[in-house]
Backbone bond lengths (Angstrom), bond angles and torsions (degrees), N, CA, C in turn:
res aa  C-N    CA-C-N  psi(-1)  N-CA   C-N-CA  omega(-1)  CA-C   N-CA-C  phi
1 X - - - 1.427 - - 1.526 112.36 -
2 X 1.311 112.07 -13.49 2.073 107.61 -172.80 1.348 112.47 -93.77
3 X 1.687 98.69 -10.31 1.703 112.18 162.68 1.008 96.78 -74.57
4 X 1.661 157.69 -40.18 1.317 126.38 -148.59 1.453 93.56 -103.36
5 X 1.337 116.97 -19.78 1.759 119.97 -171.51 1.133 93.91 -70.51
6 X 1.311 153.52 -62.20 1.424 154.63 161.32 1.417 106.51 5.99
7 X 1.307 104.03 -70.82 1.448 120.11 -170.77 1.296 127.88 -67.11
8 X 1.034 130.60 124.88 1.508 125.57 -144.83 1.935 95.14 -125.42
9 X 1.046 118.94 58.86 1.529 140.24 177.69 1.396 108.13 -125.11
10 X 1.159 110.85 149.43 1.496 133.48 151.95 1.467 127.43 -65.85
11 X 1.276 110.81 130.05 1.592 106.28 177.40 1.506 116.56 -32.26
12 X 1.221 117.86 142.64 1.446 118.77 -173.14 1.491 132.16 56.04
13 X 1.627 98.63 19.29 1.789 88.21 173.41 1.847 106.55 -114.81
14 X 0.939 98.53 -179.68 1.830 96.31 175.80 1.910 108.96 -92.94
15 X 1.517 105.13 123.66 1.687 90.92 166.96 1.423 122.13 -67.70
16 X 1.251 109.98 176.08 1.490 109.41 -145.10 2.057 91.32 -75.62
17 X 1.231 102.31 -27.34 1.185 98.40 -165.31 1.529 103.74 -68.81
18 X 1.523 116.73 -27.79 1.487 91.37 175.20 1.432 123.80 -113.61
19 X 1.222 87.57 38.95 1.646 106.61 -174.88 1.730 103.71 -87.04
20 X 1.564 98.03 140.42 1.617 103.50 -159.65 1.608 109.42 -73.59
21 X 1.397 95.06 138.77 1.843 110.37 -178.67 1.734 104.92 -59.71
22 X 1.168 104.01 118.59 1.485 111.36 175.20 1.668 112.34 -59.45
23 X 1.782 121.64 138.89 1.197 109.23 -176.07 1.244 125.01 -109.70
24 X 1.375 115.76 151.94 1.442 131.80 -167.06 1.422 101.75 -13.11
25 X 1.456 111.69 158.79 1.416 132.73 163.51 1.378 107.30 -45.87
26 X 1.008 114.17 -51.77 2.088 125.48 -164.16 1.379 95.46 -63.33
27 X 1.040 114.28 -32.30 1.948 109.37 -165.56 1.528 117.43 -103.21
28 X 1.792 99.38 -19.95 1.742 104.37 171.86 2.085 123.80 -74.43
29 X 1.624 78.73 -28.16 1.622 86.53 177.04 1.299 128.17 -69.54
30 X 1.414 115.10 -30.82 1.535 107.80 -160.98 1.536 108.50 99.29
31 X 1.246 115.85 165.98 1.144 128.64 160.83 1.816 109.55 -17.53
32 X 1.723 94.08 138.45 2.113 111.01 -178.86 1.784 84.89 -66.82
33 X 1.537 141.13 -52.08 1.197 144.11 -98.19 1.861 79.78 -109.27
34 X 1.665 104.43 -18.31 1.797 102.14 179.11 1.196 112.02 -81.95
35 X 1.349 112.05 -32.37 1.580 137.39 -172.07 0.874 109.87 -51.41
36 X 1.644 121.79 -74.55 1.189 112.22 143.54 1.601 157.35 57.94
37 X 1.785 80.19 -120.81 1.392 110.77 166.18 1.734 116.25 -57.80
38 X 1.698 117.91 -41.82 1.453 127.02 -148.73 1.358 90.81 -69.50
39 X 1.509 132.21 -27.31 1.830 113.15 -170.19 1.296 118.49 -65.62
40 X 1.441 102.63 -19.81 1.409 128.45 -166.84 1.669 100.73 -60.16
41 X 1.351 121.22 -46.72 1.111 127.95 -153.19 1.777 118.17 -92.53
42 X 1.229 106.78 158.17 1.709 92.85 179.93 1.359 114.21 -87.84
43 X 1.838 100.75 135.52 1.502 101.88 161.43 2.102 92.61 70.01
44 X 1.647 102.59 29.17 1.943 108.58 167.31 1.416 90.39 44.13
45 X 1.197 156.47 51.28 1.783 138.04 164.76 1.494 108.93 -73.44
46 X 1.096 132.39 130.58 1.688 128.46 165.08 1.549 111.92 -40.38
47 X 1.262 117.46 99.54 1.557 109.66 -175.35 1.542 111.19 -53.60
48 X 1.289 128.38 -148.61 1.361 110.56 -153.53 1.847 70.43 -127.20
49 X 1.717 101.01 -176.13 1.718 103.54 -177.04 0.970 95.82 -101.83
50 X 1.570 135.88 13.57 1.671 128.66 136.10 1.271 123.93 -54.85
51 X 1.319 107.66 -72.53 1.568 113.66 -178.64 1.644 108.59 -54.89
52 X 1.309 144.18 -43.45 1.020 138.76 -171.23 1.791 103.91 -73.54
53 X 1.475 124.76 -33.81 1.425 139.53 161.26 1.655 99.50 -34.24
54 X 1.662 96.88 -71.78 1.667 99.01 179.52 1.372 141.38 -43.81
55 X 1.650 80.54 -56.44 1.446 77.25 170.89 1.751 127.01 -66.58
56 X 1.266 94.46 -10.87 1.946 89.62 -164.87 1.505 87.20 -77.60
57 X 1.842 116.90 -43.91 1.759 97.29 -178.02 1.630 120.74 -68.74
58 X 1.362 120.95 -9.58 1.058 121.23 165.71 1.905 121.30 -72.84
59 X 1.325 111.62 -20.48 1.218 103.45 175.97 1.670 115.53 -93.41
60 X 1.565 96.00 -24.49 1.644 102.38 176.64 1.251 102.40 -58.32
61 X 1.783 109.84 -63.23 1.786 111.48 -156.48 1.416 92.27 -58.92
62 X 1.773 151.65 -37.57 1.298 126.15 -176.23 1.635 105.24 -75.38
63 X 0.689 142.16 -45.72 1.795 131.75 162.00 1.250 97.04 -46.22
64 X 1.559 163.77 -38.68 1.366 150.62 -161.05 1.518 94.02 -83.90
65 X 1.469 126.97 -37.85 1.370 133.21 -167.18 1.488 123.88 -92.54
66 X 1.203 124.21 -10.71 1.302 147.32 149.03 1.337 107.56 -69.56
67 X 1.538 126.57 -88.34 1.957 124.54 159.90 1.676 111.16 -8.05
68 X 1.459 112.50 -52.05 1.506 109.80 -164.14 1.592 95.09 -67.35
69 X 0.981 104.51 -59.28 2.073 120.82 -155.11 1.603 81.85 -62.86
70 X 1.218 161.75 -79.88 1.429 168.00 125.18 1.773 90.92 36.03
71 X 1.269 118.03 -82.64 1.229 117.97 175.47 1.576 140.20 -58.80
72 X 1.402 95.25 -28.88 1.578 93.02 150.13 1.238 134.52 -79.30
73 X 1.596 103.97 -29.62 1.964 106.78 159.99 1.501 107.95 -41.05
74 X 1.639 111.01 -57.85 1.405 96.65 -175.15 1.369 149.13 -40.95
75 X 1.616 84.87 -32.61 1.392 103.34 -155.46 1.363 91.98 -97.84
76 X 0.907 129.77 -26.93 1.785 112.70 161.64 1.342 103.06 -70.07
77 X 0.848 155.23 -43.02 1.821 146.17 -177.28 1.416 104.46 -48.72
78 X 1.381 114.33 -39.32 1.638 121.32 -160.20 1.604 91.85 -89.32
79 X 1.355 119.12 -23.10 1.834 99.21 -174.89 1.487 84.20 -99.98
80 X 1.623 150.22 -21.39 1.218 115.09 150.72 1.659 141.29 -51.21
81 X 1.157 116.91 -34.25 1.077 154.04 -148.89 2.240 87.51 -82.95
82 X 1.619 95.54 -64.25 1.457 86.32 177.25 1.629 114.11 -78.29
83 X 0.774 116.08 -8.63 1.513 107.33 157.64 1.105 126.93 -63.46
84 X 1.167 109.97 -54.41 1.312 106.47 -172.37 2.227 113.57 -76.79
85 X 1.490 110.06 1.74 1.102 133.09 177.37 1.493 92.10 -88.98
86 X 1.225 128.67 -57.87 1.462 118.34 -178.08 1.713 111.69 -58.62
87 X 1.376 118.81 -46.84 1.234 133.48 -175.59 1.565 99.75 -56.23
88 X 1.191 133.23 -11.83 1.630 129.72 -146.16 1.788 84.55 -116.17
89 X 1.088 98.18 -52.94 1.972 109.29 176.88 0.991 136.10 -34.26
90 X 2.209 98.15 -50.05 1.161 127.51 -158.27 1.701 87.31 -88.65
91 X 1.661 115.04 -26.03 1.645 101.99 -169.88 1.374 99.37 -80.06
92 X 1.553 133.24 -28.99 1.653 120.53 -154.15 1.482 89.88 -96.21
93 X 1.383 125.32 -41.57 1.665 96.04 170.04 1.654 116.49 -60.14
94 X 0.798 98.91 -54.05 1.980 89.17 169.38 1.583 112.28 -35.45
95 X 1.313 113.16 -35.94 1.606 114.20 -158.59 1.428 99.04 -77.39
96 X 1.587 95.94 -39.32 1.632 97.65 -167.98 1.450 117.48 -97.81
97 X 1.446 134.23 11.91 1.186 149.77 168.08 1.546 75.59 -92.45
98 X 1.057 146.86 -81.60 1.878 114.50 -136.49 1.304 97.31 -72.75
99 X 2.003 135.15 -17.73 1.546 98.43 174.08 0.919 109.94 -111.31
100 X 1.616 124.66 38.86 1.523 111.40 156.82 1.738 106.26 -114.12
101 X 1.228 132.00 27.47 1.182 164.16 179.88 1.387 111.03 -119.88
């Protein structure tokens, strides 16, 4: 009984000592990608799952729009690129038709 007098709880609660260790910052928040967003806001409020919606398609579609413009650079390099591979063809068969002639 001087074990339970010790304890200064109410029937049915946990004493403090074995009351569970609260966990890290990283694991209480949720998702880095909300984190984020919350400085953004006044007075830290949980933005709504609109604004956090938005913003995530706003950061995709500028990563989708960078990738595109990136890929169309390429692809003009590559139809320069065979041109000037055809142009290179068209000179060494020329070169080599007049000295095997």
């Amino acid at each position: 009984m001087e074990a339970n007098a010790n304890r200064s709880t109410l029937k049915g609660q946990r004493p403090a000592e074995d009351a569970v260790k609260p966990k890290p910052a990283a694991h209480r928040s949720g998702s880095r990608y909300k984190e984020k967003y919350l400085s953004h806001h006044p007075n830290n409020l949980k933005p709504s799952a609109h604004t956090v919606t938005t913003a995530r398609y706003q950061t995709l579609r500028e990563k989708f729009d960078q990738v595109n413009a990136l890929h169309e650079e390429y692809e003009k390099e590559l139809e320069l690129a065979s041109a000037r591979i055809k142009k290179l063809q068209a000179e060494n068969e020329y070169v080599s038709s007049r000295f095997v002639s």
